[in-house]
C-alpha positions, 0 to 999 in steps of 0.5 A: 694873160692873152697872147700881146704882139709888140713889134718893134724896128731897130734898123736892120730887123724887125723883132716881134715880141710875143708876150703871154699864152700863145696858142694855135688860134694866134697863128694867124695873127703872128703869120700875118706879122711875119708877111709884112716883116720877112726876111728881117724879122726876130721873135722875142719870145721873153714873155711868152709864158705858155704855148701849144704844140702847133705853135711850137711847130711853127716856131721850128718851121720859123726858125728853119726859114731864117727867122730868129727866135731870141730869148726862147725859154728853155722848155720851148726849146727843148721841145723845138728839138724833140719836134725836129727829132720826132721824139715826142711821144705825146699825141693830143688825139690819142689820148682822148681815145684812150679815156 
């Protein structure tokens, strides 16, 4: 399933529904949602099924900026604060060297 962006107003907040893949390709797409709806804006992130890490990332950075993220599975959570903790250990590019 592609990424699906549902936007829906409920009188004091904006929440963005993110449903399927989300990767780094979507990211224009979704800081494009985010400009029209800041401050009152709501990722509902209970269908996203996949994400990558710069997604992960601008979730966090999100996150930091006041946006909410409502029903964030629980391995993007985990993997939200092992960014901010720079714990992750896993970087894309070097392994590709590696092989």
């Amino acid at each position: 399933m592609t990424l699906k962006i549902e936007s829906a107003f409920d009188g004091k907040a904006v929440t963005v529904r993110l449903s399927g893949r989300i990767e780094e390709d979507h990211l224009d797409a979704i800081q494009a949602e985010v400009r029209r709806y800041y401050p009152r804006l709501v990722f509902n992130l209970g269908e996203a099924t996949l994400v990558d890490r710069e997604v992960v990332r601008f979730l966090a950075e999100q996150e930091v900026e006041g946006v909410e993220l409502l029903e964030c599975p629980r391995y993007i959570r985990e993997w939200i604060a092992c960014e901010r903790s720079h714990e992750c250990s896993f970087n894309p590019t070097e392994k590709e060297t590696e092989l």
